[in-house]
C-alpha positions, 0 to 999 in steps of 0.5 A: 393418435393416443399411441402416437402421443403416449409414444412422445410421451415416454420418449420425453421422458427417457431422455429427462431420466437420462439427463438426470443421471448425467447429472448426478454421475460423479465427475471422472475427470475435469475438461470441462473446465479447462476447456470452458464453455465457448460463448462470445468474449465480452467487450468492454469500452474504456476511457483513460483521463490523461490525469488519471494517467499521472500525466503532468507534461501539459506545457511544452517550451522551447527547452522541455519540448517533450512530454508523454503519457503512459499506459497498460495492456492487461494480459488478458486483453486485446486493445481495439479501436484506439482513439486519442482525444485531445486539445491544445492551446498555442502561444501567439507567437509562434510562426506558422508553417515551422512550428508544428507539433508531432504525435508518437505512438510507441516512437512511430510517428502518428502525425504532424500537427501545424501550429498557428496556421489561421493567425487570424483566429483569436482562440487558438485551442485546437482540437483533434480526434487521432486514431492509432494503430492497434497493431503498435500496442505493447504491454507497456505503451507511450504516446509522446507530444514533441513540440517545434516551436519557431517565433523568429527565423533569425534569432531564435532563443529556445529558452524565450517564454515565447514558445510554448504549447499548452496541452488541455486536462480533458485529453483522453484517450479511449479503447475497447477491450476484448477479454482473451481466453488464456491458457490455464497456467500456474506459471503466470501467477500472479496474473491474470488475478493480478497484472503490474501492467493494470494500475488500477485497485485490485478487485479479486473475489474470494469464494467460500461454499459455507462461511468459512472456520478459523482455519480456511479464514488464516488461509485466505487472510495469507492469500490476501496479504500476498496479493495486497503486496503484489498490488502495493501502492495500487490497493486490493480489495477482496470480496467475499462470496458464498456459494456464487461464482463471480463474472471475474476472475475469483479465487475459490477456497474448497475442500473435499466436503465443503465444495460450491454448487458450481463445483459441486462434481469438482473431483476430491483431492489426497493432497493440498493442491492449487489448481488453475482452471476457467470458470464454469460459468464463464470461460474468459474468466479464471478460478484459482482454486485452493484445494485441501482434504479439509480445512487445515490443507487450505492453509499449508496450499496457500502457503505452498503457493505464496512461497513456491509459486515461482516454480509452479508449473502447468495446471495444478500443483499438490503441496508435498511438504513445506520446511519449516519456514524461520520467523521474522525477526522485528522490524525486518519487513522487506519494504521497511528501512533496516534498523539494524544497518546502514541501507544502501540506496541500490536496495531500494530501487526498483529497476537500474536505470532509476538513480539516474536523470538526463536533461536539464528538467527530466524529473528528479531521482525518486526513491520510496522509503519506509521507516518502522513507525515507533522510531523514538527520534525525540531531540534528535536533528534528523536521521543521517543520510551519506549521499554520494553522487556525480554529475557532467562538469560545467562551466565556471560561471554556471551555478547548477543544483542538486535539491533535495525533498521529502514527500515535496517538501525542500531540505537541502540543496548542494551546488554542483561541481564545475570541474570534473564529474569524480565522486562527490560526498557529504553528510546531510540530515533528513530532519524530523519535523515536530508532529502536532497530534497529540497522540504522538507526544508527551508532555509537550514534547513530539515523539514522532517525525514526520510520515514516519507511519507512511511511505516517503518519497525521497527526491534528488532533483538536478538542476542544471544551468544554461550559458546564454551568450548574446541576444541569441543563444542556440538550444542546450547542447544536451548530455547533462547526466545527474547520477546518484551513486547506489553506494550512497545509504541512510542510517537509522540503526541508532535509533530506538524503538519506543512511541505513544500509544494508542495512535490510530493513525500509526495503525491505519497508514503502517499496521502497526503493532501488528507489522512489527513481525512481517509474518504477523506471529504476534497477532491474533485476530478475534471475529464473530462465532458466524461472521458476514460476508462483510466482516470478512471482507473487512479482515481480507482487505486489512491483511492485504492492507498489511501485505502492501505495508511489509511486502510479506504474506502474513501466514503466521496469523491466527484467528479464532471465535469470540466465543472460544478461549482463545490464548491472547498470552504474548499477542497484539489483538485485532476485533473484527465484531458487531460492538454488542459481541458478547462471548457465550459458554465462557467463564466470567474471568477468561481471557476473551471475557476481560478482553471484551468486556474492556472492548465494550468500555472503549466503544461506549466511551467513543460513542457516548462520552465523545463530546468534550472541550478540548479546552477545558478539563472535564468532559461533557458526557452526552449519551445518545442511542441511534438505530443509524449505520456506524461504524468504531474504530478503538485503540486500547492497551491490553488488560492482560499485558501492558506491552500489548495493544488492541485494535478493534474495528466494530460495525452495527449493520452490514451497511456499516461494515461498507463505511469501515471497508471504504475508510480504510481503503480510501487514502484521503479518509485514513488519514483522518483516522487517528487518535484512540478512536474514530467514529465513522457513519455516512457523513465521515469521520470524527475523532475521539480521544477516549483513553490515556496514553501507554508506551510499548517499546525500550529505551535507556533508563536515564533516556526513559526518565529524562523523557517523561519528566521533561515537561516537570522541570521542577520534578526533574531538578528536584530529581538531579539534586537527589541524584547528586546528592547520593552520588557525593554520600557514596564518594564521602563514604567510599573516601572516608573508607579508603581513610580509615584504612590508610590509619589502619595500615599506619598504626602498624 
């Protein structure tokens, strides 16, 4: 028996020495994870609100007797069980039997519903559980509502307020989701990380084995910046862990010395390298991995990959050069208006069919605009817009419409032509409505027009009229056509860049001063000698932020340590630091020091002297020490340049630094930041004015003094007379001149 045991004893043994080796045994090559492990795939159930959706098709009549959903399947998911979850209401009087509603998936008819069926039942809403068949589900899906109404078998007018169904604003459809295992393949990028097909924020962790130095934090913030434009208007968000592998899909930053423990054996690498591979923790999930020597390799694999991923292919790629890629010039971000030249609308759209609508209420043209944020627009009418457009022809005692809107709001109609459907120009205004907030003005006078910090929407709505002949009238014949011609163009090449700062709100919903430059050459960002997780999140979110802003990776950024003396010559600076960041081993009178030192004066007057009478002249100074989470957002003119700005995002605790990432990723709450400053804690976010205004941007001389002197007419007429006077001095002088030398020459 003790032989037997000693016996079991060392063979245990032997294999946990055996084991252990394995385990130490550097890795020679990587199918583990290509290959993953093979572990069941997660199912996920899923609810899709028909208002989350976009859907606004709700009620149905007798011309406009069709509407429908959309939705997306993901790449990397396999739709089952598909239920559609909705309730309707009918008008009383539609007949039984002829009116019934139909139900399309994808144009394959579901189902016919009857209408009315029980006229006795008072409370007509009807509801219904439909599944649909999972083996018609696209990438892109709709379902489609037709509604056949009938309220009289002889006489039947389509456009009588008789017919109608309303559907409920509870409709919902609903699926489980099976996660797929997809090939590891550079040629999907962006996808699976992101998919255009999910309209839903992108969640994308970013993974570090240590906190990362300035030079791997550039490469990410590049990284983040090309995904945010990838998301645009959906919103990215970036997590930063360290040393952890996430249960999603990640991108995972390593070096040849600094490797996570979950890729501890990963085999080093001779070049910058981007690689694709499944996670070792979870197959269904991928890791992009941005793989360099050392950390300056990071960088050049992430430009590598923002700018040549187009022809990536396979599961890995090295970096072999990067030529020299040119700077972006100002204000030439791709999603901007181009200042230097008039910008055709073929530019801005999005697929080709999308200048034009069909029907008589099909929804209107929509086309989104940027303008550059410091577009100097005082006492000017509008911006010009050359708008070319053609429609069917109709009948001579029809009026039909062509409105115009911004942002929803109505600024010119034109009446259609009746006779033929040739070319139709004119020359109309986008006027520029005065901006109330004090931080965009000066004395008195709006700076500004409106959303010019933000992207618009342009609408170009056809209204078609219809011709009812008698008691009865047939339905529309159909084919009305409203197109906008591409050639059609908006001109802000006349204008100059010149605004009031510091303005909070122009940096929250445009970026600016720092999307100046697509590229963001001109930004410098100072963090903390040993940033949290969050406070890199933070910047990761920002410059994704700016990414959706311009549409172009941010990969001239530069990033330094509060404690170094960083070169801030010719730089708009952005803080991301606790507010008590002091810069240790410094000279008293470095750059970073100045710069700080006047970054503590801004957040002391945001927290302590913003209680004030906006009314009254003198400020009430109330100091006040709070041990809460709170989080500062300050705008100031350099101390180094007067052409430059700083922006400094400050938080107390990591909790605080939460409150700062869900302001600036919440539309609702950037809109209320604005101002110099704003304070932002659990309960929301208060604005504070704590700084004068300065000006950065160029305009004419005789535009500059007209303009600060506007609002000081008795300056400004002091100012003419001086002027005139001079001016008839010199003639009086030049004229006596010309004098003395006609006598000159007649003594002769």
């Amino acid at each position: 028996m003790i032989k037997k045991l000693l016996n079991t004893f060392l063979t245990l043994l032997l294999i946990s020495c055996a084991q252990h080796a394995h385990a130490i045994e550097p890795m020679q090559n990587k199918s583990m994870f290509i290959n993953g492990y093979p572990e069941s795939a997660q199912i996920s159930s899923l609810r899709l609100d028909f208002e989350a959706l976009g859907f606004t098709g709700y009620k149905l009549d007798g011309v406009n007797n069709n509407s429908r959903v959309d939705f997306t399947n993901r790449i990397d998911k396999l739709s089952t069980n598909l239920k559609l979850n909705f309730s309707y209401t009918n008008s009383p009087s539609l007949i039984a039997n002829v009116s019934h509603l139909k139900v399309y998936f994808n144009d394959n008819l579901v189902t016919v519903l009857p209408i009315n069926e029980r006229l006795s039942v008072v409370k007509n809403t009807v509801s219904h559980n439909l599944e649909l068949n999972a083996k018609y589900i696209q990438d892109y899906n709709q379902i489609r509502f037709e509604l056949v109404g009938y309220y009289d078998l002889k006489c039947q007018d389509y456009f009588s307020r008789s017919i109608w169904t309303e559907i409920n604003k509870s409709s919902n459809i609903t699926l489980e989701q099976k996660q797929l295992a997809i090939d590891s393949r550079l040629e999907y990028l962006p996808e699976p990380f992101f998919d255009a097909k999910d309209y839903n924020k992108l969640n994308l962790p970013f993974v570090f084995a240590k906190i990362p130095n300035t030079q791997a934090i550039e490469a990410a913030a590049t990284l983040s910046s090309w995904f945010g434009a990838q998301a645009d208007w959906r919103g990215a968000n970036f997590p930063v862990i360290i040393n952890k592998a996430p249960k999603q899909h990640s991108v995972v930053f390593i070096t040849n010395d600094s490797k996570p423990d979950f890729l501890k054996d990963y085999p080093d690498v001779e070049k910058p390298t981007v690689e694709l591979i499944s996670s070792p923790i979870h197959r269904y999930n991928k890791m992009l991995l941005i793989i360099g020597r050392d950390e300056k390799d990071l960088k050049t694999a992430v430009t590598g990959l923002v700018f040549g991923h187009k022809i990536m292919t396979g599961r890995t790629a090295s970096i072999e050069a990067i030529n020299q890629l040119p700077l972006r010039k100002a204000y030439d971000a791709p999603r901007w208006l181009r200042s230097d030249r008039p910008v055709h609308f073929d530019e801005l759209i999005d697929y080709p069919t999308q200048l034009q609508t069909q029907g008589l209420n099909n929804g209107p043209v929509k086309l989104n605009i940027r303008f550059a944020p410091d577009l100097f627009t005082w006492r000017e009418k509008g911006i010009p817009i050359t708008l070319q457009y053609r429609n069917t022809p109709e009948s001579e005692t029809l009026d039909s419409r062509l409105n115009m809107l911004i942002n929803q709001e109505f600024i010119s109609g034109f009446l259609l032509d009746k006779k033929d459907s040739l070319l139709k120009t004119t020359q109309t205004l986008l006027p520029l409505i005065a901006n109330t907030d004090t931080t965009q003005s000066t004395e008195g006078f709006s700076l500004n027009g409106i959303n010019l910090a933000n992207r618009n929407e342009l609408n170009f709505d056809f209204r078609f009229g219809v011709l009812k002949k008698g008691e009865c009238s047939v339905a529309p014949a159909g084919g009305e056509y409203g197109v906008i011609d591409g050639n059609s163009h908006i001109d802000v090449s006349g204008f100059d860049h010149y605004m009031a700062l510091p303005d909070l709100n122009v940096f929250a919903n445009s970026g600016f001063p720092f999307t100046k430059y697509a590229d963001l050459q001109q930004t410098l960002v100072l963090i903390d000698e040993t940033p949290s997780a969050k406070a890199l999140s933070v910047l990761f979110n920002l410059t994704g932020h700016f990414g959706a802003i311009t549409g172009y990776p941010a990969h001239r950024i530069s990033v330094a340590h509060l404690n170094e003396d960083a070169n801030l010559n010719d730089k708009d600076v952005l803080v991301i630091a606790k507010p008590n960041s002091l810069a240790n081993n410094l000279d008293e009178g470095s750059h970073t020091n100045v710069l700080l030192s006047n970054n503590q004066r801004a957040i002391k007057q945001a927290l302590y002297n913003g209680a004030y009478d906006e009314q009254t002249t003198q400020k009430v100074h109330v100091s006040i020490k709070s041990s809460g989470d709170i989080a500062v957002i300050t705008g100031f003119q350099s101390p180094l340049d007067s052409e430059r700005s700083i922006v400094s995002l400050s938080a107390t605790s990591q909790n605080a630094y939460t409150l700062l990432n869900n302001a600036l990723m919440n539309s609702a709450q950037l809109a209320q930041i604005k101002g110099s400053a704003a304070v932002i804690n659990s309960q929301g976010i208060k604005t504070i004015k704590t700084d004068k205004q300065y000006f950065v941007g160029h305009i004419p001389v005789h535009t500059l003094i007209w303009f600060h002197l506007s609002d000081h007419p008795f300056v400004l007429a002091l100012l003419s007379v001086l002027i005139l006077l001079l001016i008839s001095f010199i003639l009086w002088r030049l004229l006596q001149a010309l004098t003395y030398k006609r006598l000159a020459e007649g003594d002769k």
